[in-house]
PASEBA-1860 file (N, C-alpha, C; in nm, 3 decimals):
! residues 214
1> XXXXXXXX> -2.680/0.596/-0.321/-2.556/0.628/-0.393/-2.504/0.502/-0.462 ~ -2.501/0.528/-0.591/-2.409/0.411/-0.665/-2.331/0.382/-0.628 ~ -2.233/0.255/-0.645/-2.122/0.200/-0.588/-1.961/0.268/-0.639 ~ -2.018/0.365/-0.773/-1.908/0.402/-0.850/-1.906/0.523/-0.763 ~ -2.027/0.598/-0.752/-1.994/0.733/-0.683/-1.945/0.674/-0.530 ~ -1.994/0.590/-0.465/-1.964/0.593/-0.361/-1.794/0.546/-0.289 ~ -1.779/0.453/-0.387/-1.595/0.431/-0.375/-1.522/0.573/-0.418 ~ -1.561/0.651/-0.513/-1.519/0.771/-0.529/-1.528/0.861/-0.434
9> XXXXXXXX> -1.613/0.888/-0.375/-1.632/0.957/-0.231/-1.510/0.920/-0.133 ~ -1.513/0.752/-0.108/-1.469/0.674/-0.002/-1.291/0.717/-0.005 ~ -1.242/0.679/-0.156/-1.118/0.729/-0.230/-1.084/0.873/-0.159 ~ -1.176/0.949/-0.180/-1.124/1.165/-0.167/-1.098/1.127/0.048 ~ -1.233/1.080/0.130/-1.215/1.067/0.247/-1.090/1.032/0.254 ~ -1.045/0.921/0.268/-0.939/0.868/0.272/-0.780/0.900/0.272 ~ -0.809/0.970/0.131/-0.667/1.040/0.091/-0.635/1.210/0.131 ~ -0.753/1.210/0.186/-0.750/1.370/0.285/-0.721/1.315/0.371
17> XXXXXXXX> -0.777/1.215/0.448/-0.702/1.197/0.585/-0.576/1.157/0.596 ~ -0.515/1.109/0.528/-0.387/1.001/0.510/-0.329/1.160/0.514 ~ -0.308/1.203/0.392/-0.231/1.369/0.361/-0.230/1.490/0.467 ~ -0.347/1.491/0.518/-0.394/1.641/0.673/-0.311/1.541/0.768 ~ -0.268/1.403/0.772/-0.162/1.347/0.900/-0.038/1.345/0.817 ~ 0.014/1.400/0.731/0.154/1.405/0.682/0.157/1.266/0.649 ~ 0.114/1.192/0.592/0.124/0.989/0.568/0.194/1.027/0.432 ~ 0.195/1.144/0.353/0.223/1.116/0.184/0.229/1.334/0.179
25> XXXXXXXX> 0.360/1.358/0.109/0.333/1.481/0.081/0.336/1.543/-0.031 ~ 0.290/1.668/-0.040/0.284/1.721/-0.178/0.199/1.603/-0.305 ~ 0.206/1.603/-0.419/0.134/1.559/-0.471/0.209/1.420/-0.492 ~ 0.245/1.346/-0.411/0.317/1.202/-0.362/0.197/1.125/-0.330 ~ 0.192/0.987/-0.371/0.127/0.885/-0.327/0.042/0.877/-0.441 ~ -0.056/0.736/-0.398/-0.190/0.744/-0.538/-0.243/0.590/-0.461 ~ -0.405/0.622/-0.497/-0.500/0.505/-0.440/-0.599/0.468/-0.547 ~ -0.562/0.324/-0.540/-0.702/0.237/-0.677/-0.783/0.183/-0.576
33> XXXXXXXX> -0.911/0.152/-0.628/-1.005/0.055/-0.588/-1.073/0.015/-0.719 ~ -1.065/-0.180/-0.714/-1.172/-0.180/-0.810/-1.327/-0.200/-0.809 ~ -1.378/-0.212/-0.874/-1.538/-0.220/-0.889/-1.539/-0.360/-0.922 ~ -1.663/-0.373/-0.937/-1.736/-0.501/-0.908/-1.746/-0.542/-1.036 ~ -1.738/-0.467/-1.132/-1.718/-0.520/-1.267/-1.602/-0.539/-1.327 ~ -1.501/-0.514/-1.249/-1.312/-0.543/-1.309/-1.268/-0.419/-1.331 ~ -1.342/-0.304/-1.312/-1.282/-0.191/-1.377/-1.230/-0.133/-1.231 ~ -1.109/-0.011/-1.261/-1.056/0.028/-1.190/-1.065/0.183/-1.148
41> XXXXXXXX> -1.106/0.257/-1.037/-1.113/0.395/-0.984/-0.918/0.462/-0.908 ~ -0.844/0.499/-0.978/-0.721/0.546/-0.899/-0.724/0.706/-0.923 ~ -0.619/0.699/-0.868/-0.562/0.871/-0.806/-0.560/0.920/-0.934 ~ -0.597/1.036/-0.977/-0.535/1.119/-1.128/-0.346/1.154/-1.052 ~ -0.267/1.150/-1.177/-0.111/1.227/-1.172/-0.171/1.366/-1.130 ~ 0.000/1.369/-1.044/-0.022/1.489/-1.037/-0.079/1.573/-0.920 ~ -0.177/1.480/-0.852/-0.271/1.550/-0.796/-0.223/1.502/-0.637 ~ -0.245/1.623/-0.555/-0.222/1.601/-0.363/-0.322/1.530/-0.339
49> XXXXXXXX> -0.297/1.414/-0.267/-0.407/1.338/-0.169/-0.470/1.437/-0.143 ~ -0.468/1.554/-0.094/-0.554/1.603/0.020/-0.664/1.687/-0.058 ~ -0.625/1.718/-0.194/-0.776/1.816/-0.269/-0.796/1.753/-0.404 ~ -0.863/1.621/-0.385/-0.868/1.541/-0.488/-1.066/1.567/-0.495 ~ -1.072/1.576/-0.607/-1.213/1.618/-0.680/-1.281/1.495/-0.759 ~ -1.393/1.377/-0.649/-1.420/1.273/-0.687/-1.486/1.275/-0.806 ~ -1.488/1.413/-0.923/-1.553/1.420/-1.051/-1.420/1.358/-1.115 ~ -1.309/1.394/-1.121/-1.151/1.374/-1.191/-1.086/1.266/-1.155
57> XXXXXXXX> -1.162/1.201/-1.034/-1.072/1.036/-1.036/-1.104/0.956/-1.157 ~ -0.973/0.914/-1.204/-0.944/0.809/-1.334/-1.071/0.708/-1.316 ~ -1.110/0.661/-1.432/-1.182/0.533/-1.429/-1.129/0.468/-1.529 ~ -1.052/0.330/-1.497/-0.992/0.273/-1.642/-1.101/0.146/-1.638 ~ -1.049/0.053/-1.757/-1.081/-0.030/-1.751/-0.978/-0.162/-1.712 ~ -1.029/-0.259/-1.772/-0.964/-0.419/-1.678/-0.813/-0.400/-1.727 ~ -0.781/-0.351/-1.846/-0.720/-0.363/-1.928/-0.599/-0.214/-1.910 ~ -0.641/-0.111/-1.818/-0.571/-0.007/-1.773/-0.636/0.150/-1.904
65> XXXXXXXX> -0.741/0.109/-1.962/-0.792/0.212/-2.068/-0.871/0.300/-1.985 ~ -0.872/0.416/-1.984/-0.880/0.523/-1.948/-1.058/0.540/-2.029 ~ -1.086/0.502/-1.930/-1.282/0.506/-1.975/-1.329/0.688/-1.894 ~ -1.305/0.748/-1.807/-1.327/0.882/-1.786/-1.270/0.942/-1.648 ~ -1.234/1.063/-1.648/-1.164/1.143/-1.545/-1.050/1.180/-1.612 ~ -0.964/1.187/-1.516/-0.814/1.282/-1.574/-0.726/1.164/-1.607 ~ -0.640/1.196/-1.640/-0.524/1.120/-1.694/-0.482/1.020/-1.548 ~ -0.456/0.911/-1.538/-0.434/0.845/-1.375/-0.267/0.814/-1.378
73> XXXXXXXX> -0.241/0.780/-1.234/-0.091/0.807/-1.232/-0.030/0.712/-1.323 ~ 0.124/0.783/-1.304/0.175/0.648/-1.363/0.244/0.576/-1.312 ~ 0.221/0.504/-1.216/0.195/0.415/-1.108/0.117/0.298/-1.150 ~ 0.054/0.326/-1.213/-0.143/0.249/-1.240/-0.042/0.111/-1.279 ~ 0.056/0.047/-1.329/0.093/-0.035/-1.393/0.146/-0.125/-1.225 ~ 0.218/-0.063/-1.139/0.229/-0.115/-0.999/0.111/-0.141/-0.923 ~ 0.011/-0.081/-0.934/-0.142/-0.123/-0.889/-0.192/-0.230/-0.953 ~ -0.169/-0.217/-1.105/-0.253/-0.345/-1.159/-0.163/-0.509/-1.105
81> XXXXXXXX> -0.069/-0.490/-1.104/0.027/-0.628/-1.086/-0.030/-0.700/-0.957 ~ -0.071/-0.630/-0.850/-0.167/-0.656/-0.749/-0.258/-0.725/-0.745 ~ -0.362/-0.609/-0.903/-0.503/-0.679/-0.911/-0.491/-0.806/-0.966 ~ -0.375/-0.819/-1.036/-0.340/-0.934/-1.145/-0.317/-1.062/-1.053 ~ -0.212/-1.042/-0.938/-0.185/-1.175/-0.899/-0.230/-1.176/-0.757 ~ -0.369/-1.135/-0.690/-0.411/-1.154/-0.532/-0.548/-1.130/-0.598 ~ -0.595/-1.261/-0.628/-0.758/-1.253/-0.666/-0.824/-1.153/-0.586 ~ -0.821/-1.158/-0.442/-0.900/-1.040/-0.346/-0.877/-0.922/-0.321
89> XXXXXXXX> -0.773/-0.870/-0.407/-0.727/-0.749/-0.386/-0.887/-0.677/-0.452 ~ -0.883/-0.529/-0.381/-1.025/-0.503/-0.402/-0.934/-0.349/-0.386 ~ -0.862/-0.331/-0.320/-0.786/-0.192/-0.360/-0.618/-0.170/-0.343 ~ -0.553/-0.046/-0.363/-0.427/-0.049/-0.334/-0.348/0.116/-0.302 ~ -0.320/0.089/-0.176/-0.239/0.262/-0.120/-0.105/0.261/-0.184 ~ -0.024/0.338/-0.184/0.091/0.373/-0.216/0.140/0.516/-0.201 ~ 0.158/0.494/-0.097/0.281/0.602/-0.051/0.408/0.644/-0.004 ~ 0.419/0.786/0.050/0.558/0.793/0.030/0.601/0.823/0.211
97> XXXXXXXX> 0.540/0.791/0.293/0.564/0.820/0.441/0.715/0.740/0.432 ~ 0.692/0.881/0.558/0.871/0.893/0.616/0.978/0.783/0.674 ~ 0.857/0.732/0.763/0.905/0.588/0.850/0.939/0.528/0.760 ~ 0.835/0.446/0.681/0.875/0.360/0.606/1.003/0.382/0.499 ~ 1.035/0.486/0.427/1.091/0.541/0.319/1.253/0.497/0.392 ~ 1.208/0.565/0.502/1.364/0.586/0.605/1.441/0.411/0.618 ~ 1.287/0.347/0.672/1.359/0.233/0.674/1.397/0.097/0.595 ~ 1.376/0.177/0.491/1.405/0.112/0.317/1.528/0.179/0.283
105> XXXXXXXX> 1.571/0.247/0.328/1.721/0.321/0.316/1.836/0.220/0.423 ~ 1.808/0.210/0.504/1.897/0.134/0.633/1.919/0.012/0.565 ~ 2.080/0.001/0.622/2.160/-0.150/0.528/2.112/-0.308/0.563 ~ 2.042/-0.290/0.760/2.044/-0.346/0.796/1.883/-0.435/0.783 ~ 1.810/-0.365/0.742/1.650/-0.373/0.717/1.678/-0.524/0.582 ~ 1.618/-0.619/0.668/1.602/-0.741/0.643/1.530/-0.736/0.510 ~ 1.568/-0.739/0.373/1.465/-0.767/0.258/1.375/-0.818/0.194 ~ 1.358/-0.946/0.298/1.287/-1.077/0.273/1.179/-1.026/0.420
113> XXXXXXXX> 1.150/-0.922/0.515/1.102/-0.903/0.607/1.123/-0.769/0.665 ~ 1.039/-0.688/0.617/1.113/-0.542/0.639/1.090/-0.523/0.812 ~ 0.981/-0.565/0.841/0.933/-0.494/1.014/0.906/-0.622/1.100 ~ 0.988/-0.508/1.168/1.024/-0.680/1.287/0.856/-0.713/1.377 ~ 0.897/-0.803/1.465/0.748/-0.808/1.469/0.736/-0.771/1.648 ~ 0.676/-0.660/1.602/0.685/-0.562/1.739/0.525/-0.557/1.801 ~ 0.414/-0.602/1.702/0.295/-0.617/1.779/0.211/-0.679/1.684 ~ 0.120/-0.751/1.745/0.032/-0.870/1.712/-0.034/-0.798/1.548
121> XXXXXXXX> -0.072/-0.665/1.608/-0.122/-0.550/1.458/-0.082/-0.576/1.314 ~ 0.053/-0.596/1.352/0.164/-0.573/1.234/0.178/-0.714/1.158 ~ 0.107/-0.811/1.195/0.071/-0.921/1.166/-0.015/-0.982/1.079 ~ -0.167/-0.914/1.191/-0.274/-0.934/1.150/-0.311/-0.859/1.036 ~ -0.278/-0.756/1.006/-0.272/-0.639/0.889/-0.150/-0.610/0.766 ~ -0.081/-0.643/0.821/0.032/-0.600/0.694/0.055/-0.733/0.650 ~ 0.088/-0.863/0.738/0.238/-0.983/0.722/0.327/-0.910/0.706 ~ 0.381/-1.023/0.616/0.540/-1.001/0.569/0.574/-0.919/0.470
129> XXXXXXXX> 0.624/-0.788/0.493/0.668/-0.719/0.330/0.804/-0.750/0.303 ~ 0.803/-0.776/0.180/0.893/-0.737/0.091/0.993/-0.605/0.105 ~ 1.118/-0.629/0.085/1.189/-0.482/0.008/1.195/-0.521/-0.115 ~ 1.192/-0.425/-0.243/1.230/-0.436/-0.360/1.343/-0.328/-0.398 ~ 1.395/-0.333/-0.507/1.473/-0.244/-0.514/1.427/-0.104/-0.564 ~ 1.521/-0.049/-0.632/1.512/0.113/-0.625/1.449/0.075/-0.803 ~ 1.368/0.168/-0.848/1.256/0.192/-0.913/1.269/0.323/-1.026 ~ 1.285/0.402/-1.090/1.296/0.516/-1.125/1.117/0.527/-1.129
137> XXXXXXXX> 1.065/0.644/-1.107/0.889/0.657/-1.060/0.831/0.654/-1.198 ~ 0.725/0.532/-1.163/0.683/0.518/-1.277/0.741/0.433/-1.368 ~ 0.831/0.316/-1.328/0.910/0.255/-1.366/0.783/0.102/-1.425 ~ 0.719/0.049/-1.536/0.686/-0.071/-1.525/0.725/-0.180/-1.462 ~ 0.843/-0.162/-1.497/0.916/-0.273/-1.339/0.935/-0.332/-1.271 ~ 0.870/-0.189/-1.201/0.802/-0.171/-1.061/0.659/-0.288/-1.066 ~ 0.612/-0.274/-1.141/0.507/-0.409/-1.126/0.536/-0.518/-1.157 ~ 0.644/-0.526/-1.284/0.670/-0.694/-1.275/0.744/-0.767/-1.182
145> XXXXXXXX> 0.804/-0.646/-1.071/0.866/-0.687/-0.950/0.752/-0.731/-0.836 ~ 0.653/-0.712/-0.835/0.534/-0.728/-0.817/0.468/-0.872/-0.837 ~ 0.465/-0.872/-0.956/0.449/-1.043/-1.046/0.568/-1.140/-0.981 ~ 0.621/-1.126/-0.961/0.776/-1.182/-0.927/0.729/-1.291/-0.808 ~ 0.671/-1.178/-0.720/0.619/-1.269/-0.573/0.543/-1.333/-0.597 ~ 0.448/-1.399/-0.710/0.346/-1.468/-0.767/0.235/-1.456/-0.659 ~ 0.220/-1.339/-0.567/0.055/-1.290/-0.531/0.103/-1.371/-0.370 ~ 0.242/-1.385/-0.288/0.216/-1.439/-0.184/0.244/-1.342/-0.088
153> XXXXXXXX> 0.278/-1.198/-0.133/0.318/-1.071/-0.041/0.194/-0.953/-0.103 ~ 0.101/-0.929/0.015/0.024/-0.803/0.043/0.055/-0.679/0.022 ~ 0.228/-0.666/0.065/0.254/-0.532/0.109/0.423/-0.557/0.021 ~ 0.454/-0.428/-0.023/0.573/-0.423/-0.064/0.651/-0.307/-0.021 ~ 0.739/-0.288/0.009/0.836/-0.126/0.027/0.944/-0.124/-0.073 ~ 0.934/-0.036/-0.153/0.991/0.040/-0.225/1.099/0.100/-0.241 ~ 1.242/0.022/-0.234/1.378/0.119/-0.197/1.383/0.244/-0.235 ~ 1.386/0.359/-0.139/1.405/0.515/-0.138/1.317/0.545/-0.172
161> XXXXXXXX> 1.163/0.470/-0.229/1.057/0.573/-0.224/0.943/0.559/-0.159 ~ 0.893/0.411/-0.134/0.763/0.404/-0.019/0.714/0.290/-0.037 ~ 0.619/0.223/0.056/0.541/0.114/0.082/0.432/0.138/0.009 ~ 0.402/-0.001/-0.076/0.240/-0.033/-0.138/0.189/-0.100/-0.063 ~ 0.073/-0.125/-0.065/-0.002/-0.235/0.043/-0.146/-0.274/-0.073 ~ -0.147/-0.397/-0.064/-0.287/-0.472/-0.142/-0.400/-0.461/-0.030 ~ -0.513/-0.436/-0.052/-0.631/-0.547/0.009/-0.752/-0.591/-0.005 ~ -0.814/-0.601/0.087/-0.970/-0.639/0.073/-1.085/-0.499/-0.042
169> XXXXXXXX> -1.035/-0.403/0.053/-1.154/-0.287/0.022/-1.072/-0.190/0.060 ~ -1.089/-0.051/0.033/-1.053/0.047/0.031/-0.999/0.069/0.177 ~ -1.069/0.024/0.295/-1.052/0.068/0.428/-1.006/0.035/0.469 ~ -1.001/-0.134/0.467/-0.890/-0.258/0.519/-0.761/-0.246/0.447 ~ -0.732/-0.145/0.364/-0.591/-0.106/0.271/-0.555/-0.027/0.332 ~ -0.599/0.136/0.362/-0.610/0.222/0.405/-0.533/0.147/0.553 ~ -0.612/0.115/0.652/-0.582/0.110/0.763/-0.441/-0.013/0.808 ~ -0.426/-0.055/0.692/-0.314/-0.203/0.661/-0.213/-0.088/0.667
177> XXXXXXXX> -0.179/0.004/0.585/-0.119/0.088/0.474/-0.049/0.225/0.673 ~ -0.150/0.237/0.725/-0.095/0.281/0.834/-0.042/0.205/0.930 ~ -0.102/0.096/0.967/-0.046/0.033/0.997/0.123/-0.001/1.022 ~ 0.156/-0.037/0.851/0.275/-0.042/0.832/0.328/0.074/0.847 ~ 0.286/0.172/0.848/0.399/0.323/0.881/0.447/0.327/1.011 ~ 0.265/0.292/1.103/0.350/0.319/1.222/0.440/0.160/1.292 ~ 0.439/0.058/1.272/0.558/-0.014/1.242/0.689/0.046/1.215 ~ 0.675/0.083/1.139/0.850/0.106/1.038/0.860/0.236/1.171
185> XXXXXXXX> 0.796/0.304/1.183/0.839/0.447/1.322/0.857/0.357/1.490 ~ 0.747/0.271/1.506/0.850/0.191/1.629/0.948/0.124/1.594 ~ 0.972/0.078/1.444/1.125/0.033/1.469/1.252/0.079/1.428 ~ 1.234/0.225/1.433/1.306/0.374/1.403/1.330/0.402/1.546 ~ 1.227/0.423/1.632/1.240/0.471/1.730/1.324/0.385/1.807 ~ 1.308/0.231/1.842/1.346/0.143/1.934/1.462/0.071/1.866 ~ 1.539/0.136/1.746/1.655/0.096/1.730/1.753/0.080/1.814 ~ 1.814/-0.033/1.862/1.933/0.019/1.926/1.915/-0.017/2.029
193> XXXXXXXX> 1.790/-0.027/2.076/1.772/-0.050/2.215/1.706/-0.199/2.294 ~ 1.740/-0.267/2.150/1.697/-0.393/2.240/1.603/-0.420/2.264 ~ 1.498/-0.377/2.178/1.326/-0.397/2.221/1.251/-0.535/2.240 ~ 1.202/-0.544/2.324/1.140/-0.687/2.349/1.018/-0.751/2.242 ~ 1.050/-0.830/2.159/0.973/-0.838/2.028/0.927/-0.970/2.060 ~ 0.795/-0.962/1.931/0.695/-1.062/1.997/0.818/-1.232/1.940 ~ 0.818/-1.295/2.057/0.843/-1.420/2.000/0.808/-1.550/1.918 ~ 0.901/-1.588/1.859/0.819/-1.697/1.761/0.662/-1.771/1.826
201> XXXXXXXX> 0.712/-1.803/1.928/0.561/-1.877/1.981/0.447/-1.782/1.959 ~ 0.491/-1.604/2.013/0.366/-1.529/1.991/0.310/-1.510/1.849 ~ 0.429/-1.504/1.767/0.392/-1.503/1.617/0.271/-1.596/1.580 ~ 0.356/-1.713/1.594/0.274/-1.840/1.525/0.170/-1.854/1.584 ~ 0.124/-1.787/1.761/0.001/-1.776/1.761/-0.117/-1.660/1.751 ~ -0.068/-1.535/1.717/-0.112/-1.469/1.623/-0.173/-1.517/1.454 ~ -0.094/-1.571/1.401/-0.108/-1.657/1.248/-0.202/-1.734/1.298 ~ -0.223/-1.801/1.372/-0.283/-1.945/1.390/-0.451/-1.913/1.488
209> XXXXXX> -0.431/-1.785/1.539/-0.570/-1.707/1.620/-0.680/-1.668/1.463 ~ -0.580/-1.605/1.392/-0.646/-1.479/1.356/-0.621/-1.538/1.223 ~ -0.598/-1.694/1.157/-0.587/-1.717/1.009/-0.486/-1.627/0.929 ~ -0.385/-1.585/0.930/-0.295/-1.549/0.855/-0.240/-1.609/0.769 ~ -0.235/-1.565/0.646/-0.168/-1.580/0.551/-0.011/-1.538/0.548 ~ 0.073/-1.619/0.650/0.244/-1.546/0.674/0.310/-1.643/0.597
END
C-alpha cells in the first residue's frame, strides 16, 4: 500500500474511532496529515468523523490548493499554521469534545495553562496548552493565533469550541488529542475537591525523564 492510500486509510480508522466514543459530534471536528512530499491529506467540510470515504479525503498542496477529493474544511488554514511553525508536525486533530469545550468556558481555567497537571500522561503527550480566544468557525485568525506562539505550543484550546493538538504522525496526535480530553474530564470531575496534583519536583521530573519540550 502506498503511503498516500495508506495515511488515508489510517485518517477514516481514526476518525471512526474518535466519533463511535462521542470525542467530536455530528459533522464537528477535522484531521490533516502530511505526506512526505509537503502535501497535505485533511477531513472534507461537512463530513462526520465517523463515515468518512478515504476516496473524498482532500489532498491539497504545500500551498493549501486543492490537488483532489472534496472540497476540505475550512479549518485547513488553522492546520496549516501548525505545519508552518513546528517543523515536525506530521499531523493535526481538532475537535469539539465536551471536557475540553466545557473547560474553555470556566473563568477560572488558567490561559497560559489550561490542565493542571494531574498525571505524568498529560505531560508527556499534550505539555502546555494554550487558551485562545473565541474564533467565529473558520475564522483565519484562528491560525494566525496559532503563528502568534511562534511553534512553542503543541496543543491549543479554542474558547467555546475545542482543542487542536499538533504532532509527530497521525497516531501520536490522535492519542495526544485524547489524551487532553480525558485531562480536561479529571479536572471537571475533581473540581472543588482539592485533588492531589503532581508537584513541581514531579513535573520537572517527568520533563527531565522523558525530554519534554515544557
Amino acid at each position: 500500500m502506498s503511503e498516500h492510500a495508506k495515511l488515508r486509510e489510517d485518517i477514516c480508522t481514526l476518525a471512526k474511532s474518535m466519533f463511535d466514543r462521542g470525542l467530536t459530534a455530528g459533522s464537528s471536528g477535522n484531521i490533516s496529515a502530511r505526506l512526505s512530499d509537503g502535501s497535505v491529506l485533511v477531513t472534507p467540510t461537512g463530513r462526520a468523523l465517523g463515515f468518512l470515504d478515504p476516496a473524498q479525503i482532500s489532498h491539497l498542496d504545500a500551498n493549501q490548493k486543492l490537488l483532489s477529493g472534496d472540497p476540505p474544511t475550512k479549518e485547513t488554514p488553522l492546520h496549516a499554521a501548525f505545519y508552518e511553525t513546528r517543523a515536525g508536525t506530521g499531523a493535526v486533530v481538532h475537535l469539539h469534545s465536551t471536557h475540553s469545550v466545557a473547560l474553555s468556558m470556566l473563568p477560572d481555567t488558567d490561559p497560559d495553562h489550561v490542565l493542571p497537571p494531574l498525571t505524568p500522561y498529560t505531560i508527556m503527550r499534550v505539555g502546555k496548552v494554550k487558551l485562545l480566544p473565541f474564533f467565529l468557525p473558520g475564522d483565519p485568525a484562528m491560525g494566525d493565533a496559532v503563528r502568534g506562539l511562534a511553534g512553542k505550543r503543541s496543543a491549543v484550546l479554542l474558547a467555546n469550541h475545542g482543542p487542536v493538538v499538533a504532532g509527530k504522525d497521525i497516531w501520536a496526535t490522535a492519542f495526544a488529542m485524547e489524551e487532553l480530553e480525558e485531562t480536561a474530564k479529571l479536572a471537571l470531575i475533581t473540581r472543588g475537591l482539592s485533588p492531589r496534583m503532581l508537584s513541581p519536583a514531579d513535573v520537572e521530573a517527568v520533563v527531565r525523564q522523558f525530554d519534554i519540550d515544557w
